[in-house]
C-alpha positions as CSV (number, residue, x, y, z in Angstrom):
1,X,113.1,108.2,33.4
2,X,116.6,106.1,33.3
3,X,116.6,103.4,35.5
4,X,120.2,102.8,37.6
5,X,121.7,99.8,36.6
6,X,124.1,98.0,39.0
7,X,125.9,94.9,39.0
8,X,126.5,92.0,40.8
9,X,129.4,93.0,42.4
10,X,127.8,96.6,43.5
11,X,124.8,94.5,44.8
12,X,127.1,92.6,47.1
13,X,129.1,95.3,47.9
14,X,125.7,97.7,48.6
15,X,124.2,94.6,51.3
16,X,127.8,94.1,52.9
17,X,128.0,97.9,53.4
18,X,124.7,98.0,55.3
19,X,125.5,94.7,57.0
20,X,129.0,95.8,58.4
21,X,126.9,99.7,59.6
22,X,124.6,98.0,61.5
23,X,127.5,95.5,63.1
24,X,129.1,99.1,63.9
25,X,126.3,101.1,65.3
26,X,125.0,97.8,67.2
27,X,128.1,97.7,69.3
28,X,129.1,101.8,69.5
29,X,125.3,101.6,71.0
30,X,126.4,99.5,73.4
31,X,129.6,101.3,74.8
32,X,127.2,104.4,74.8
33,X,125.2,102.4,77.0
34,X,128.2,101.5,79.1
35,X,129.5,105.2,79.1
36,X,126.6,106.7,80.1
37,X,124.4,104.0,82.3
38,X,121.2,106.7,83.1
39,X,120.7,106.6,79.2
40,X,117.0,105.8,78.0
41,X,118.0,101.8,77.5
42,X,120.5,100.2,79.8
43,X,122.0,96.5,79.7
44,X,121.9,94.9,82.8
45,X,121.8,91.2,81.8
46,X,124.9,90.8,80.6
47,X,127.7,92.7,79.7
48,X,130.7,93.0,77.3
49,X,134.1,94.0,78.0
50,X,135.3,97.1,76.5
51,X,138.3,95.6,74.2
52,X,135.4,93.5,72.7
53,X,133.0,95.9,71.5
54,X,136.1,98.1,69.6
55,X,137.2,95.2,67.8
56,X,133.8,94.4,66.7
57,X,133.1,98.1,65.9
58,X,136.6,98.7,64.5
59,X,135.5,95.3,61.9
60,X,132.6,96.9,61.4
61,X,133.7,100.6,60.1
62,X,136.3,98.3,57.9
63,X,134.0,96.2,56.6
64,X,132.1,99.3,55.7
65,X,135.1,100.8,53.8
66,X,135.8,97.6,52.2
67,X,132.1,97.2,51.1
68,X,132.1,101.3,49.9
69,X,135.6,100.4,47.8
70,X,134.1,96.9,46.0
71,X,130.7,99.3,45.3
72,X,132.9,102.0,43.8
73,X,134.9,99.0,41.6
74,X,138.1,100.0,43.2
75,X,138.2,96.8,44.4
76,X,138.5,93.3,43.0
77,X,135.9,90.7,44.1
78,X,138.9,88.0,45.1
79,X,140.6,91.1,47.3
80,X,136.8,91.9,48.9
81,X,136.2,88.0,49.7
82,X,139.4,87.7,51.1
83,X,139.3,90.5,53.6
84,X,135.8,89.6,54.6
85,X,136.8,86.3,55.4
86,X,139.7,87.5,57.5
87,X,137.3,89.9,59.0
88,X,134.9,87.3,60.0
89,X,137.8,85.7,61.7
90,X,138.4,88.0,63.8
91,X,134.8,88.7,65.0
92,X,134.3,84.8,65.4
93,X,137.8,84.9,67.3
94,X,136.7,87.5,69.7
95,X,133.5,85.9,70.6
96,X,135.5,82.6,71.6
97,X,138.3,84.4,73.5
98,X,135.5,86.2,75.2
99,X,133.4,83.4,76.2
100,X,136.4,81.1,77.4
101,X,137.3,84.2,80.1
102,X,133.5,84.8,81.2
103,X,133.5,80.7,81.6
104,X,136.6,81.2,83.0
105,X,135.6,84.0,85.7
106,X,132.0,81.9,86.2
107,X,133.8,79.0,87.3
108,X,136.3,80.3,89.7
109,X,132.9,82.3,91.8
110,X,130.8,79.6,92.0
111,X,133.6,77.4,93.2
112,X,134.4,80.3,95.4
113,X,130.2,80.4,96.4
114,X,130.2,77.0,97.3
115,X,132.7,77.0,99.7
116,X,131.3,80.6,101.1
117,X,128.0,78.1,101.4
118,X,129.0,75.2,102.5
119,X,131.2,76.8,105.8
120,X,127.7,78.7,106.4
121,X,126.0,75.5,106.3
122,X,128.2,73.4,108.9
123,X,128.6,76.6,111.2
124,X,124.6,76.4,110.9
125,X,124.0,72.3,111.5
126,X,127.1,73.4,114.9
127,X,124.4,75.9,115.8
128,X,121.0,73.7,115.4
129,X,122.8,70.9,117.3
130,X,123.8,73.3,119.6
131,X,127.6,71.6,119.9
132,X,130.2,73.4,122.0
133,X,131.2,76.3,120.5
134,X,134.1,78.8,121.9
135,X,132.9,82.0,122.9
136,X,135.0,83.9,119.7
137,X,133.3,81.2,117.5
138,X,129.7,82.4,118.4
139,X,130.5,86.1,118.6
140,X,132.1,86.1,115.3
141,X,129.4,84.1,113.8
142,X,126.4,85.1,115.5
143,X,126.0,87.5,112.3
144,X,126.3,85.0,109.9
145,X,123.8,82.7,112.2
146,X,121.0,85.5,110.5
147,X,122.6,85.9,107.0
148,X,122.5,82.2,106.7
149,X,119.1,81.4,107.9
150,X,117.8,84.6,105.6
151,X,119.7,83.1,102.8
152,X,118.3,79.6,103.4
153,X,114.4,81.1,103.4
């Protein structure tokens, strides 16, 4: 029986193919997961925004070609490392654009929360110390009087 024979360059170009499939089908299982949310496995811990996942698939499927053309030798080594570089880039890019938004948008609610909190708080010490409050102050805030004592438990 004849044994294949393959070298380096296939090798490399054979473990970057299945690399970049399995960066694809990771992240086109995630936008299935997004597009249909009653699937068998659903995200809810975190979630990715939509121009994310295609650019990560999109580098994946051409990272895929890429790796298919340098297995085929229709493709110099130089060329491949080059592209794969720039690829990597671009994923390593994304990742920091897309943390610095979701710090970003983190931020700006919590800051947003604490104030929410701390008006809750002082119209709840005005209530315990039972200081004079108008008659549109209490009836407006009796409701909250109940979320904020619920929230405090």
């Amino acid at each position: 029986m004849k044994g294949f024979k393959f070298s380096a360059i296939q090798i490399i170009g054979l473990i970057f193919a299945m690399i970049c499939l399995m960066w694809a089908i990771y992240f086109v299982h995630f936008i299935y997961c997004y597009l249909f949310p009653f699937s068998f496995i659903h995200y809810d811990f975190f979630y990715y925004p939509y121009w994310f996942l295609i650019v990560n698939m999109t580098t994946g499927i051409i990272g895929f070609y890429i790796s298919v053309l340098l297995f085929k030798n229709r493709l110099k080594i130089k060329y491949f490392f080059s592209i794969v570089v720039v690829l990597f880039l671009l994923c390593y890019g994304t990742c920091l654009l897309e943390r610095k938004i979701y710090s970003e948008y983190q931020l700006k609610n919590s800051n947003e929360y604490f104030k929410e909190t701390e008006n809750e708080l002082n119209l709840l010490i005005k209530i315990v110390n039972n200081t004079n409050l108008t008659k549109n102050e209490y009836q407006e805030n009796r409701i909250k009087k109940i979320f904020v004592i619920s929230k405090t438990q």
